[in-house]
C-alpha positions in Angstrom: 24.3 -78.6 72.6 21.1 -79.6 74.2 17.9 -81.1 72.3 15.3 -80.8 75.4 14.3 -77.6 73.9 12.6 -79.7 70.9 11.1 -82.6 72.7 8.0 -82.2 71.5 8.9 -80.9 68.0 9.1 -83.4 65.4 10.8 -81.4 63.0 14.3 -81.1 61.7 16.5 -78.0 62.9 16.3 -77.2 59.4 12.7 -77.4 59.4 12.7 -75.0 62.4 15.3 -72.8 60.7 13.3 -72.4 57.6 10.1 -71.6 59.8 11.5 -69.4 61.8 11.2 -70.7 64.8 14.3 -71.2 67.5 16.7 -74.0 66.3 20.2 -75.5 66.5 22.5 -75.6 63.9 23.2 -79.3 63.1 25.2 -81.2 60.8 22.4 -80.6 57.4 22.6 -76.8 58.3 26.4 -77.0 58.5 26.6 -79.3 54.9 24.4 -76.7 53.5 26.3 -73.7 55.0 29.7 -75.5 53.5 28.0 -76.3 49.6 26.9 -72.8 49.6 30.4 -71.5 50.9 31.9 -73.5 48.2 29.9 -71.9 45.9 30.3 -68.6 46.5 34.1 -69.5 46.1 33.9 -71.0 42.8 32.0 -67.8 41.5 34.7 -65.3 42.6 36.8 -67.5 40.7 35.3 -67.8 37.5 33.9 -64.1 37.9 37.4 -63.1 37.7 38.4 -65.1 34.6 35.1 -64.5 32.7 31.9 -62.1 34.6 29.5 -63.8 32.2 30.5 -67.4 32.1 30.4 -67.3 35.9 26.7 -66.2 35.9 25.4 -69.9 35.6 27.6 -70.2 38.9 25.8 -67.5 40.9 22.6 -68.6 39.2 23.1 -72.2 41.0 24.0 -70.1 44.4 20.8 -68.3 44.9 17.6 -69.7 45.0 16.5 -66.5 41.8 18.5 -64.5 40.1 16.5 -61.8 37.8 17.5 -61.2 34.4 20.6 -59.0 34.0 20.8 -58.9 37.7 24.9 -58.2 38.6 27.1 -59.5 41.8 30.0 -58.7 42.2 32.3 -60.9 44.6 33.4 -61.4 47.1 29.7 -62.2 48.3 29.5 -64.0 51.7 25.6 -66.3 52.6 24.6 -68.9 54.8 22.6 -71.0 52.3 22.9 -69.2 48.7 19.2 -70.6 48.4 17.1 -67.9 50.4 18.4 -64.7 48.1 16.0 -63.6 46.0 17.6 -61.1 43.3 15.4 -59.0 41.4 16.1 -58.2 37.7 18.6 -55.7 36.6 19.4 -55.2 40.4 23.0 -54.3 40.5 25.0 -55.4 44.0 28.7 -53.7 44.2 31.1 -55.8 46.2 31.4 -57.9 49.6 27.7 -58.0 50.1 27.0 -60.4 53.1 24.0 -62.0 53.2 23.0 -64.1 55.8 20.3 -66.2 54.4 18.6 -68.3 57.3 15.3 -66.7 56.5 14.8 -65.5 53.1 16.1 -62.5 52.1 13.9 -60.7 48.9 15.7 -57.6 46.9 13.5 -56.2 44.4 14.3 -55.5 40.8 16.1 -52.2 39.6 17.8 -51.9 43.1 21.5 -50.8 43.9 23.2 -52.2 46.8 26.6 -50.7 47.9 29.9 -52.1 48.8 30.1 -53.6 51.9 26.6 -53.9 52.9 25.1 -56.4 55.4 21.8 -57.9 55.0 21.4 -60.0 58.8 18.4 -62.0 59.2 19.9 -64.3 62.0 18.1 -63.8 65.2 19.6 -65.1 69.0 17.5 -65.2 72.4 18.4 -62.3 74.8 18.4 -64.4 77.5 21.6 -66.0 78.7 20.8 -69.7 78.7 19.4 -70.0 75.8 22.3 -68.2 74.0 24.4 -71.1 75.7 22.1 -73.3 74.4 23.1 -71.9 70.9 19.2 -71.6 69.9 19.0 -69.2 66.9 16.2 -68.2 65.0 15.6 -65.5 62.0 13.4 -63.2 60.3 13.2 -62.1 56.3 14.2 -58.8 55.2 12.5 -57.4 51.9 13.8 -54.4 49.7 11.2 -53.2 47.2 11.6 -52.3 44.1 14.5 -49.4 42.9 15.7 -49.5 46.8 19.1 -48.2 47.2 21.6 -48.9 49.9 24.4 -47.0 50.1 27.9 -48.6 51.5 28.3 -50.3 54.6 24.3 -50.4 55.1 23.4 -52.9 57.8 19.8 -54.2 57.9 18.5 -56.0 60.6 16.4 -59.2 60.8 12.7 -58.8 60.2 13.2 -55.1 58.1 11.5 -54.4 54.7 12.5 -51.5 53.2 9.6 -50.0 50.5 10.2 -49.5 46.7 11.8 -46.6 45.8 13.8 -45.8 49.1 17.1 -44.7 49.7 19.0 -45.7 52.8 22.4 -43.6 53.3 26.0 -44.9 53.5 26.7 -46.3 57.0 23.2 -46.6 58.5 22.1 -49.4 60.3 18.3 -50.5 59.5 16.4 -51.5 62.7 13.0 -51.0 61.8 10.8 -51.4 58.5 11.6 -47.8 56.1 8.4 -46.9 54.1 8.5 -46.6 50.1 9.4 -42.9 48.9 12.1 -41.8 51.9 15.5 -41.4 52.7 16.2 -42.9 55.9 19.9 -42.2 57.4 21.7 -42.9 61.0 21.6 -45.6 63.7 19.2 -46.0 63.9 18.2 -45.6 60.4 15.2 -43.0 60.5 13.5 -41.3 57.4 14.9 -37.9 56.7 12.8 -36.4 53.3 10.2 -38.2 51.2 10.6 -38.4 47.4 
């Protein structure tokens, strides 16, 4: 992997990576990536022996988790830390999240099995990509969004409160509050 991209960036890849800006995934990312993966491991565990003792666990994972907020596992992140869960949000299982820019859901939402929230970003161009420079962009859902199964959202999307995106669609673009949105790309269908 080559540095001379940064030569005249002080900052850690991790400091790039949180900013958004291109970076390389080093060693810290990689430690983090592993602690979170960990983790996510030990609350599938103890979610199956006990749901509520293994809040505390998921708790620890994610940087917030809203009050009678529910996960159900297997739930797959980069960093745990950049998920913001809203209260009473409920999240059905295999959710993957990857967190390299901060994902936000609101509170009252349902997310559906399967879904994929992708904030990971890579350069078109061929070098680069070679390079392995990455970058990322947040995605938002509002408040009482719902995402049906197998959803995909895209880097950089927020989705406004009260939407409904339909089982299988893939998110490209930001969805205002108040629609269903369906297909790949996702487009708004009716308002509510």
């Amino acid at each position: 992997m080559t540095t001379e991209h940064f030569a005249q960036d002080p900052r850690s890849n991790l400091e790039r990576m949180l900013a958004g800006d291109l970076y390389i995934a080093d060693p810290e990312i990689a430690d983090r990536h592993h602690q979170a993966v960990r983790l996510a491991a030990r609350y599938q565990a103890a979610y199956l022996e006990d749901p509520v003792a293994a809040r505390p666990v998921l708790a620890e994972l994610l940087g917030s988790l809203g009050e009678g907020a529910e996960v159900r596992p297997p739930l797959q992140v980069d960093l745990g830390d950049n998920i913001t869960i809203g209260a009473r949000t409920f999240v059905n299982f295999n959710l993957t999240a990857l967190d390299v820019a901060a994902i936000t859901v609101g509170e009252d939402c349902q997310i559906g099995p399967n879904v994929q929230l992708l904030t990971p970003t890579h350069p078109l161009e061929p070098q680069p990509r070679r390079d392995k420079l990455e970058a990322a962009r947040p995605i938002t859902l509002g408040d009482n969004v719902w995402l049906g199964g197998g959803v995909i959202v895209c880097p950089g999307v927020t989705i406004g409160d009260n939407s409904v995106i339909g089982a299988g669609s893939v998110v490209t673009r930001d969805v205002p509050a108040n629609v269903v949105a369906v297909g790949n790309p996702a487009r708004p269908i009716r308002t509510l």
